[in-house]
C-alpha positions as CSV (number, residue, x, y, z in Angstrom):
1,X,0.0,0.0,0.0
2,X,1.3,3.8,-0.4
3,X,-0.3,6.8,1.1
4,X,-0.3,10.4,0.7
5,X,-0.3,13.1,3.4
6,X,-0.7,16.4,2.6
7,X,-0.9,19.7,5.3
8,X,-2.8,23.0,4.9
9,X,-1.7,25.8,6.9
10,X,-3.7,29.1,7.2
11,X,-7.3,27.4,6.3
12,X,-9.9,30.5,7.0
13,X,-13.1,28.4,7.6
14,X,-12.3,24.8,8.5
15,X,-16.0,23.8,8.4
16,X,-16.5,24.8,5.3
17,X,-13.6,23.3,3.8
18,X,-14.5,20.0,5.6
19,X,-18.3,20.2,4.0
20,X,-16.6,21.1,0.4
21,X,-14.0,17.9,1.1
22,X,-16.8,15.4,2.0
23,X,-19.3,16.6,-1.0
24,X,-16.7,17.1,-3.6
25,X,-13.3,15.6,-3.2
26,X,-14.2,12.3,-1.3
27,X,-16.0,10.8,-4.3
28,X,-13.3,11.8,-6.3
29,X,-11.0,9.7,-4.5
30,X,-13.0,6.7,-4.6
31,X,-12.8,6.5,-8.4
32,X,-9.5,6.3,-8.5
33,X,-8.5,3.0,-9.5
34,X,-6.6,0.9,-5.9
35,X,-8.8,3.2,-4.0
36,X,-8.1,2.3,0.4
37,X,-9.2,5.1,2.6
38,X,-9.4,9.0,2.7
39,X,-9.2,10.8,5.6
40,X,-9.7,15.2,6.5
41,X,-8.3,15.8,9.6
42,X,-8.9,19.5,11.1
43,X,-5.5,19.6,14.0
44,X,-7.0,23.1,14.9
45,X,-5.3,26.5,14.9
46,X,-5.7,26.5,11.0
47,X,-4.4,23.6,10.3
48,X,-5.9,20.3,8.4
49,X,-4.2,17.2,7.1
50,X,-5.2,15.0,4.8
51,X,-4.5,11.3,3.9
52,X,-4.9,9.1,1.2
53,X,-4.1,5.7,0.9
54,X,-4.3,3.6,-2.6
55,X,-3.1,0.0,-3.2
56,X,-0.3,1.4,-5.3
57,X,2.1,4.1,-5.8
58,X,-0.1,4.9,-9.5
59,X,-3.1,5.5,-7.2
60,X,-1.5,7.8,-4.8
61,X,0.0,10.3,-7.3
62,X,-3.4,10.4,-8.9
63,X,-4.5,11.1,-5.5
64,X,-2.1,14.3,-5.0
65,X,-3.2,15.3,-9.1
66,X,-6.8,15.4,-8.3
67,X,-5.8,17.1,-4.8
68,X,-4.1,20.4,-6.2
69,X,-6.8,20.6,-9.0
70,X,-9.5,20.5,-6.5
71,X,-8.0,22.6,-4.2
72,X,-7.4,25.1,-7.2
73,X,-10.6,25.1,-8.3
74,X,-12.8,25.2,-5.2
75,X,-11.0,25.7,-1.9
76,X,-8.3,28.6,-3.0
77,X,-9.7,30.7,-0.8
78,X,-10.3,28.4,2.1
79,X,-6.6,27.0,1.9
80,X,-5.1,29.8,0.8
81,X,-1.0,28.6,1.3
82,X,0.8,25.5,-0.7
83,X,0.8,22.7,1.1
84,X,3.2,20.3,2.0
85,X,2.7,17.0,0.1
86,X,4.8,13.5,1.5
87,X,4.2,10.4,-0.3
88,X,5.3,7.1,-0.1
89,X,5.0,3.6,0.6
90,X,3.2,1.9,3.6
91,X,5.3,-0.2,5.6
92,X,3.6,-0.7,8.9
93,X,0.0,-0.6,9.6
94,X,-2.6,-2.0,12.4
């Protein structure tokens, strides 16, 4: 498995960005092909993470594709700074 984290600093309005995530970019995600698990995770103070995970690496670099398009096309102004992207390959999990 490989996953993809990727952190938003300086979100403006974490609710809506969470209600934009679950109505748009969640079923995204799920058409992509070695689809796992998605998870939006609001840390507070501005800050939200999320996490993809995809049977293969393919999956996962769709994943951050469809991530900065979405985000460019409907959250600019709620996550208004880059974020940082890691990506790699799963090698513990419960």
């Amino acid at each position: 498995m490989y996953a993809a984290v990727r952190r938003y600093e300086g979100v403006t309005d974490s609710a809506e960005a969470a209600r934009l995530v679950n109505e748009g970019f969640v079923p995204l995600m799920r058409q992509v092909s070695g689809f796992v698990a998605y998870y939006w995770i609001d840390t507070g103070d501005g800050v939200m993470i999320s996490t993809s995970v995809f049977q293969d690496q393919a999956g996962v670099e769709e994943s951050i594709s469809r991530a900065a398009g979405f985000v460019r096309d409907n959250l600019a102004s709620l996550l208004p700074n880059p974020p940082q992207v890691m990506a790699g390959e799963v090698v513990a999990f419960a």
